[in-house]
N, C-alpha and C positions, 0 to 999 in steps of 0.2 A: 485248349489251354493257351497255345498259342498266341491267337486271336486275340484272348481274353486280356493279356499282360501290353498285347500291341493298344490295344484299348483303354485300358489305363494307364499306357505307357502317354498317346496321345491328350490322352485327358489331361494330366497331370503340366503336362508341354504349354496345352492351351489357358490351362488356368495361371500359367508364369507369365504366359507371353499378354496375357490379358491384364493383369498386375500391372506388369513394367507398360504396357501403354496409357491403362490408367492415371499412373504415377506420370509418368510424359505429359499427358496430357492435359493433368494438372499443374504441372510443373509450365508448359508453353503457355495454358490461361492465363494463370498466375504473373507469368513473364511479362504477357500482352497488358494485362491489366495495370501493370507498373512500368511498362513502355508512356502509357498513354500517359503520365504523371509526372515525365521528365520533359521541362518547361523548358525554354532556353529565359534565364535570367537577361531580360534587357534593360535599357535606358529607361530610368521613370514606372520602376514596377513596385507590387503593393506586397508583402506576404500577406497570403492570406490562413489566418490560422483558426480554422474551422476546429471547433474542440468538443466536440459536443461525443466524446466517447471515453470509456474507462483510461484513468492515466494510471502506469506501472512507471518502477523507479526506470529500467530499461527498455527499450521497446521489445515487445514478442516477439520470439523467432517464429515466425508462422506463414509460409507460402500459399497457404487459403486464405489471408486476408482480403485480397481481390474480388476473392470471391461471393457474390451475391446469390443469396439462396431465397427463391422466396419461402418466406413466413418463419424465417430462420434470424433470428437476431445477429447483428452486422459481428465478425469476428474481429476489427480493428481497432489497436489498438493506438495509445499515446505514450511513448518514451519519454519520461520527464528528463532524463539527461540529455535525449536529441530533441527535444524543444527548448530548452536551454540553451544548449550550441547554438541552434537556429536565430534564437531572437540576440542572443551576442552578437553574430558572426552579423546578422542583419543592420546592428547598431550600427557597424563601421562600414558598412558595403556602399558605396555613393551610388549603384542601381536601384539600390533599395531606399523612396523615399517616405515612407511607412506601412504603418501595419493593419488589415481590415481582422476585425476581432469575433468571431460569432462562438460564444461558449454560455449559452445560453443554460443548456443540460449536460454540464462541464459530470464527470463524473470521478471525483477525487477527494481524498481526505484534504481538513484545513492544514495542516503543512506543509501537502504540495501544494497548493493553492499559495499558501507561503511565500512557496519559490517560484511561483511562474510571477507572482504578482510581485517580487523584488526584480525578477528579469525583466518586467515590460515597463518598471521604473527607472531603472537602470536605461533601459532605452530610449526612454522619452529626453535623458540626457543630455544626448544628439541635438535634440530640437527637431526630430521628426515627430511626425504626428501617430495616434493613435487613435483611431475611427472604431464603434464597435456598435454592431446590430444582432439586436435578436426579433424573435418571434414569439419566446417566452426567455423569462430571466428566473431561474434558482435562483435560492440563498447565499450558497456558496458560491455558485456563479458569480452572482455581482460583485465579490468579492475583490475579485481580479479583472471587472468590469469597468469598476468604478475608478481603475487609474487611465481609462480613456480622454483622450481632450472632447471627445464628441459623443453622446450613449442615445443611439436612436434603438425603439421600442418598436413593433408593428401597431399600427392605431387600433388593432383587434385583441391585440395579443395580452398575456400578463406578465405581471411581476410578481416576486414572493416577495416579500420583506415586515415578515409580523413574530422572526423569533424561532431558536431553535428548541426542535425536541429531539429527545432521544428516547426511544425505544424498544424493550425486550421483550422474546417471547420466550413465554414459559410452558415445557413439558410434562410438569408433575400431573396431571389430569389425563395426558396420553397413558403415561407410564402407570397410573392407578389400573387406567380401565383394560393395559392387557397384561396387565400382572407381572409387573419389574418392579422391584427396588433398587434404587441405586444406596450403596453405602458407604459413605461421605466419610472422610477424614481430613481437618485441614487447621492450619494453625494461622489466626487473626480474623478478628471482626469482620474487617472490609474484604477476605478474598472471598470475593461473590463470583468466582468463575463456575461455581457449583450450583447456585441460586436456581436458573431455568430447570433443573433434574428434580430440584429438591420443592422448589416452592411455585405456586401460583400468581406472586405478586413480587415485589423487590422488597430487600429488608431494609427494616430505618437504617442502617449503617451504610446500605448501596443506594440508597435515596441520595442520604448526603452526601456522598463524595459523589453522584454521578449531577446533583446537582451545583455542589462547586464546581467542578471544574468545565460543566457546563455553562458557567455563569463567565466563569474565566476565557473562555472561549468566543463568548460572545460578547463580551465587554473588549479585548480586543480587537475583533472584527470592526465591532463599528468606533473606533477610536481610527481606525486603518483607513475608514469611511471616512471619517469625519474631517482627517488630513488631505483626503483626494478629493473629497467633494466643497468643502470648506463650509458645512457644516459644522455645526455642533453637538457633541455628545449627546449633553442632555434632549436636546430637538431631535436626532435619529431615535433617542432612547422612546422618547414620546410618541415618533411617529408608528414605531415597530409595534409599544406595548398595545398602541389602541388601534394598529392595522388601519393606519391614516391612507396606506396606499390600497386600494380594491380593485382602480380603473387606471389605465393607462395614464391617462390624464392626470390622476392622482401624482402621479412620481413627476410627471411633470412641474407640478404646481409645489410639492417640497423640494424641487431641486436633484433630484438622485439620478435624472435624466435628463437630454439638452432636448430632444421633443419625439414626441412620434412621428412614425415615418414607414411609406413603403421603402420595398428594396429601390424599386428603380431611384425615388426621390435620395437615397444614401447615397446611388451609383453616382449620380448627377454632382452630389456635393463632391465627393474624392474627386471626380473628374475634374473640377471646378479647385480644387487644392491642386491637383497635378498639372494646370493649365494646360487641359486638354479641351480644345475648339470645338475641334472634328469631333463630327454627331457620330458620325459613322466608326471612328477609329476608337476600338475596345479601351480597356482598362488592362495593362498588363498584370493580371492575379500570379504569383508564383504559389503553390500550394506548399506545407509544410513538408511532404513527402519531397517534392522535387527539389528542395530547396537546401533540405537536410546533405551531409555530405558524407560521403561514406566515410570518408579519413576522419570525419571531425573527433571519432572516439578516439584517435591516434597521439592524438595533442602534438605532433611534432617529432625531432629526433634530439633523445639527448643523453651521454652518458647517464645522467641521473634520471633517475623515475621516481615517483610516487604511486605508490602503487593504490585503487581503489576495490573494494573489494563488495561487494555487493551480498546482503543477507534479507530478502523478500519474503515472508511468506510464514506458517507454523515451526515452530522446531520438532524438528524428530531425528532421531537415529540413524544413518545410513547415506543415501546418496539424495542430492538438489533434486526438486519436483519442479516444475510450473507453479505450485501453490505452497510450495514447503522449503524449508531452510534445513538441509541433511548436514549432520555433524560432520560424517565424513568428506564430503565436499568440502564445507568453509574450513576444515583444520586443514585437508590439505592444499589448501591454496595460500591458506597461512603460511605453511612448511615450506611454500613454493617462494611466496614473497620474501619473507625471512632469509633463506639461504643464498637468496637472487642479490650480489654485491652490486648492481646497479640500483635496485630498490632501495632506496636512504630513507622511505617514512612512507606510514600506510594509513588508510582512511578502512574503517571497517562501516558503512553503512546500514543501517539498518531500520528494517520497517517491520516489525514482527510484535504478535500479541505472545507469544512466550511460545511454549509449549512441553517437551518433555524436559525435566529436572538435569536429566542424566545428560542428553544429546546438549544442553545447555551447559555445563561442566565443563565436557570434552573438550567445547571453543572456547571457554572461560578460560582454560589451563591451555591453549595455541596463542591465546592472545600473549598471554604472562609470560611465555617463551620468546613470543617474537618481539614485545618491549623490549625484552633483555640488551637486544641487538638493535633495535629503530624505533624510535615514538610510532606510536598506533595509538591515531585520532577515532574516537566515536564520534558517526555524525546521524541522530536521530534525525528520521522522515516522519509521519502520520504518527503511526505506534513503535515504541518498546520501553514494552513495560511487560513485569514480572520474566520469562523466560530472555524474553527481547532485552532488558536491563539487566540481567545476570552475564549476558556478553558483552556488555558495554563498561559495565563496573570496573575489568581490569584493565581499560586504555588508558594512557597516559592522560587524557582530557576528553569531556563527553561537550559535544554540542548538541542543541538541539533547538529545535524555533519556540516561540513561546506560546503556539497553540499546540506543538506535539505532547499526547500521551504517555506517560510514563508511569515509572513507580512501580505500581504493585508488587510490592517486595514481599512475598509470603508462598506457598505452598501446601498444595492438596493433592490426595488419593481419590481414586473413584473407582470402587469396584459394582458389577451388578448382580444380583441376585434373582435370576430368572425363574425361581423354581417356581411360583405363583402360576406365572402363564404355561410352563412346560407341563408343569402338572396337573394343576386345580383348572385351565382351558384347555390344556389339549392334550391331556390323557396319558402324559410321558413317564415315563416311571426310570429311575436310574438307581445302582447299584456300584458299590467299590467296595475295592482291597484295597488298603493303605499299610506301607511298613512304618509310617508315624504317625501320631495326631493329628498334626498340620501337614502331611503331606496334601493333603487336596484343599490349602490354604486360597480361597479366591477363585474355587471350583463353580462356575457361574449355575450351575444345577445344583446347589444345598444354600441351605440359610447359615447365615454368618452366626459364629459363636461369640459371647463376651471376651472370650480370649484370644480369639481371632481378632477383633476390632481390636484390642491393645496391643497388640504385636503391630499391628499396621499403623496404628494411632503414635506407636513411637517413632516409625521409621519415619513417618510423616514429619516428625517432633525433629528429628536428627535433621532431617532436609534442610528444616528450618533457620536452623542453628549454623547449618553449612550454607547458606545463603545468607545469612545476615552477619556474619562472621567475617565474610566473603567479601560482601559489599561493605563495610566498614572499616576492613584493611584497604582498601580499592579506594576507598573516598578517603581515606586517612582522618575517621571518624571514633572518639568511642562510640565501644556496641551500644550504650543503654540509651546514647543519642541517635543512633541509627534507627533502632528497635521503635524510635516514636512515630519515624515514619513508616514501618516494617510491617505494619499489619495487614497487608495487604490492597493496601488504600493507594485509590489512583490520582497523579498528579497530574498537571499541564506540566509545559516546560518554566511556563511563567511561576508557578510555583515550587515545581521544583529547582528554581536557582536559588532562591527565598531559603529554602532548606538544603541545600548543598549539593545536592544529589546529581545535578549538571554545574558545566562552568562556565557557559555562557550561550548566547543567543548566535545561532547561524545558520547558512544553508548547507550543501555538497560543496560550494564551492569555499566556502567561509572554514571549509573543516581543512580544504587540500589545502591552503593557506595556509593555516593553522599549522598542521604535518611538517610543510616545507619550514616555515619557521621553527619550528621545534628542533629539522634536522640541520640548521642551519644551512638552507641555501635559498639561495635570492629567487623574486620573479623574472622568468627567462632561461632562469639557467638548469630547469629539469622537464617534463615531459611527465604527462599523467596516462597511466593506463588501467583499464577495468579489468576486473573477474567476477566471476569465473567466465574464459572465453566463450563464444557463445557458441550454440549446437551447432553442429553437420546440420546439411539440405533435410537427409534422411532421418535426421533425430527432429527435428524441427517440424517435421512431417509428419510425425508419429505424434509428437506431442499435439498438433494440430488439430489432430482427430481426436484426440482427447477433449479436445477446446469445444471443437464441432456437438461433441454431445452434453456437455457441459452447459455450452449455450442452449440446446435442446430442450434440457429440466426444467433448464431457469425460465422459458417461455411457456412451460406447460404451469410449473407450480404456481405462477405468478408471486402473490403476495408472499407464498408460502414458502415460499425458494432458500430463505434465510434456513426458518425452522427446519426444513427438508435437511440442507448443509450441516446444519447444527448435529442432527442426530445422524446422518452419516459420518459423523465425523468421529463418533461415540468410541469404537474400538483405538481412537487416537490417545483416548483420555486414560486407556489402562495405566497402570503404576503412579509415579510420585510426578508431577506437574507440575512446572511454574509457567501458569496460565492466565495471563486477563481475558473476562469474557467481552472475547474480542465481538461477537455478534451482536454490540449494545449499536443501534441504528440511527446515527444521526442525521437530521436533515432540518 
């Protein structure tokens, strides 16, 4: 027996010791691989900002990013506030005499695309240049493309430029053939958060609004063109609707690009702007990583702050995810800012398609606390709408850009009714004891009763009323004016200023501004800082491997990756919602 316990005394030893060099050893790659990345910024250097991967509002905390897997999708990400800093801090730097641009397969919604393409204007300011090559050009890419002085193409490569679509997939045909019903409660036309469970096609009501504000979208964009290219409206509109561009050449001959080109022939030109002779003597690249500065999320020292608070991802109940916005986190970071006498004004950001009714409340009622004591700016990114605009309602003043998402001001239930498949496919048979009627209310093994749906049909009703009740105190609105846009129906930002619902056009930075003005103090004399601070090494690492298999699905399912998400995400949607179906696919 002895033996036995030395034995798995040993075992137990070796599997720690094996762990912790693992974890070392990732941790020293990791190291190594971000050694290689820090450049010494010299005389006559280029940034170069290579973008061609997912941009999050902050960067990832993720010490696998270095890491190259084969057959494994790249885990790197882009920090839309540390490319921001970057391309500032590069505005005024006299090392830095422009920027090489390749975001060809930029991967981001159009209002951060927004903000990176207001930062690389803002920089051309300077009178530095901005050089930009790809090998293929997105829709959205070119967006932030087209404020280059110079747009070289590969003579192989292509271009998009014939027009956005957006696209859903729907699971009623799944759901038929293994025997679920889903049973729907929801109050307005347009909240089509429920539409993929319930239907195989979109309804005339989600037709239209997703074709306005599609239209809105895109009528923007190339007005954006039209000012950095000096073209014209009408002439991009003509070019896009009949797909004038096919071939390389094409974009050349309407202007959207200055010519095709290989790399080397691009090298040669910047080389030729830096008056560099020497054949032999490189091109100083500083990479966005190396260039980025770790203090820059510091802003400085100053008794005052601004505090920014960051809200990413679904709402739910509980504690911050990598992919969720937990009530408990942003309230108390609220509580934190709030009671923090240094903090004089707060920016709540957010990029969120809603999510639970309740968890959306909780920060609705931290925000209306911490007014009380400091202006709290909303500053919409990509999405918030429905859940995402229920915590924005009660800041003192909402920004957002005029391609972000918003609105969906309405409210659904979503229960399921499994009994089909548990029973009639696979033989399941169930039984209870109940001390009420409704005690097994939403029991996903029995079929819903008429009196069960109208119990749920009301609370769904009440939600309603407390969200629009809500948002028209907030806007300082009557309800029966609120209520026109309340039906669930989604807006831009462009249109939602049209109807009250934001107060005006801007970025992250456009909002701290805003904040500081509101608290009355000047630029210069506060200091901005973000929340929620970011993980430990070892939180960081854990959520990593989160990432690691995450990327995993999404290489296996491929196309299907969305829908896969969609319906893992299904036990999210229990109870009362305010929800836009954020999985509408634009490109």
């Amino acid at each position: 027996m002895a033996q036995f316990f030395k034995f798995v005394f040993a075992t137990m030893v070796g599997i720690i010791l094996l762990t912790l060099l693992g974890v070392l050893l990732l941790f020293v790659v990791a190291s190594a691989a971000d050694d290689k990345e820090k450049t010494e910024v010299g005389y006559n250097s280029v940034l170069k900002l290579s973008l061609n991967r997912p941009v999050n509002e902050r960067k990832e905390d993720n010490p696998l990013e270095n890491l190259e897997i084969p057959g494994m999708p790249s885990q790197r990400t882009i920090g839309l506030l540390e490319l921001r800093q970057a391309i500032e801090r590069a505005k005024n730097d006299d090392k830095i005499k422009g920027i090489y641009l390749d975001a060809g397969n930029i991967s981001a919604g159009f209002a951060t695309l927004e903000e990176i393409r207001t930062a690389l204007k803002d920089f051309k300011k300077s009178g530095k240049f901005i050089y930009a090559y790809s090998e293929t050009m997105s829709e959205p890419a070119y967006y932030i493309i087209s404020v280059a002085d110079s747009i070289f193409l590969h003579p192989q490569g292509s271009m998009e430029f014939n027009g956005l679509v957006a696209e859903i997939g729907f699971a009623k045909g799944l759901f038929e053939k293994i025997g679920v019903k889903p049973e729907i409660f929801r109050v307005g036309d347009f909240k089509s958060a429920v539409e993929p469970f319930t239907l195989d096609k979109m309804s005339d009501a989600n037709r239209l609004q997703i074709s306005a504000y599609l239209n809105s979208i895109y009528d923007h964009y190339l007005k954006g063109i039209a000012e950095s290219r000096g073209i014209s409206f009408e002439e991009l509109t003509n070019i896009s609707d009949n797909m004038l561009v096919q071939m390389p050449e094409d974009a050349v001959k309407y202007k959207l690009i200055s010519r095709t080109a290989y790399y080397d022939e691009v090298e040669k030109t910047i080389r030729k702007k830096l008056g560099i002779t020497d054949e032999k003597k490189k091109i100083n690249f500083v990479s966005l990583k190396a260039y980025a500065s770790n203090k820059a999320e510091e802003g400085g020292y100053s008794k005052k702050k601004v505090a920014v608070i960051f809200a990413e991802g679904d709402i739910q109940s509980g504690k911050s995810t990598r992919e969720s916005i937990g009530s408990e986190t942003i309230a108390e970071e609220l509580r934190k800012v709030r009671n923090d006498d240094k903090v004089t004004a707060v920016v709540l950001r957010i990029n969120s398609p809603g999510g639970s009714a309740l968890a959306s409340d909780v920060i609705w009622r931290e925000v209306l606390e911490t007014k009380k004591k400091k202006p709290v700016i909303a500053s919409m990114s990509d999405l918030a709408a429905s859940g995402g605009y229920y915590i924005a309602m009660g800041c003192n003043k909402i920004l957002a850009q005029p391609n972000t998402i918003t609105g969906s001001i309405g409210i659904f239930g979503m229960l399921f009714d499994a009994s089909g498949l548990l029973t009639d496919k696979l033989g399941l048979t169930f039984d209870r004891v109940e001390t009420g009627e409704y005690a097994d209310l939403g029991t996903p093994t029995k079929k819903f009763t008429d009196a069960e749906r109208q119990i749920i049909q009301r609370m769904v009703n009440e939600g309603y009323e407390n969200f629009t009740s809500k948002a028209a105190q907030g806007r300082n609105m009557p309800l029966d004016t609120l209520k026109k846009y309340a039906s669930g129906r989604v807006w831009t930002g462009e249109q939602a200023l049209k109807i009250g619902l934001i107060d005006g056009f801007g970025g992250l930075n456009d909002a701290i501004q805003l904040a500081a003005k509101e608290a009355k103090i000047k630029e210069g004399e506060y200091a901005v800082r973000y929340y929620p601070i970011k993980k430990s090494f070892f939180e960081a690492l854990q959520s990593s491997e989160d990432l690691m298999e995450e990327r995993s699905l999404q290489k296996k399912a491929g196309s299907l990756y969305p829908l896969l998400k969609q319906i893992e995400k299904l036990p999210n949607y229990q109870g009362i919602q305010a929800r836009w179906p954020y999985e509408v696919k634009i490109q």
